[in-house]
N, C-alpha and C positions, 0 to 999 in steps of 0.2 A: 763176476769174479769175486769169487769171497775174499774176504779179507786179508787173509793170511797170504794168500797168491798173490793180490796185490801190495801188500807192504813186501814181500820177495820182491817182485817186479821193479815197484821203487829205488828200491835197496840195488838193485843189478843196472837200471838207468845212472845213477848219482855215481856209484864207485868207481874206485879208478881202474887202471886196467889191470896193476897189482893184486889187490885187492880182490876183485872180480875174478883173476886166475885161481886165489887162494881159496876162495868159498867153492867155485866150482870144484876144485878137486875135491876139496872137503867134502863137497856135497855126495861125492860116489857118482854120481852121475853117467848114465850109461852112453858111449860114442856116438848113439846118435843124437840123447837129449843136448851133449855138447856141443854138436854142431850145430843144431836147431837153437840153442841158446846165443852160440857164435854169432851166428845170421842174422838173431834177432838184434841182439843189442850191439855188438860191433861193427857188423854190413847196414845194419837200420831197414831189412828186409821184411815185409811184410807177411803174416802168413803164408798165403797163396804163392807170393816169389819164393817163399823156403820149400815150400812142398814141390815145387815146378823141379828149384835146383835140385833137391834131393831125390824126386822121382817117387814122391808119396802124396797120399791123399792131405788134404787142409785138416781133418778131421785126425789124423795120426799126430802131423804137428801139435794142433793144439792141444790134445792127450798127452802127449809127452812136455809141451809146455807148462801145463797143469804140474805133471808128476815133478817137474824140474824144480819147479814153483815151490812146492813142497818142499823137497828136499832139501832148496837151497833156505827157505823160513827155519827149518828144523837145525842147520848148522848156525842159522843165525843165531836162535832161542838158545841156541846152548853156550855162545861166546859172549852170552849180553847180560 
């Protein structure tokens, strides 16, 4: 995981759940990276359990965790 993804990732582990709603929207994020976001860091769901729940490949998860990643680094970059 490069960089960027990972200081997102952090950033979405530590915040509150305030917080975390507000980046999320910010972010645009598409209905399903917000459930896969959801899952990930509110349910504490592992890949594999988000893709079972949601009825997708692991491989789409972590695509759109990527792109989420992204997305939510770029609302970060721009409030900081």
């Amino acid at each position: 995981m490069d960089n960027c993804r990972l200081q997102a990732r952090e950033w979405l582990s530590r915040s509150t759940r305030k917080e975390f709603e507000a980046i999320i929207q910010e972010a645009k994020l598409t209905p399903r990276q917000m459930e896969i976001i959801e899952l990930k860091f509110i349910h504490d769901l592992k890949n594999y359990q988000i893709a079972m729940r949601i009825d997708t490949s692991v491989q789409t998860v972590e695509r759109d965790l990527r792109q989420a990643y992204n997305s939510v680094k770029r609302v970060l970059k721009a409030v900081t």
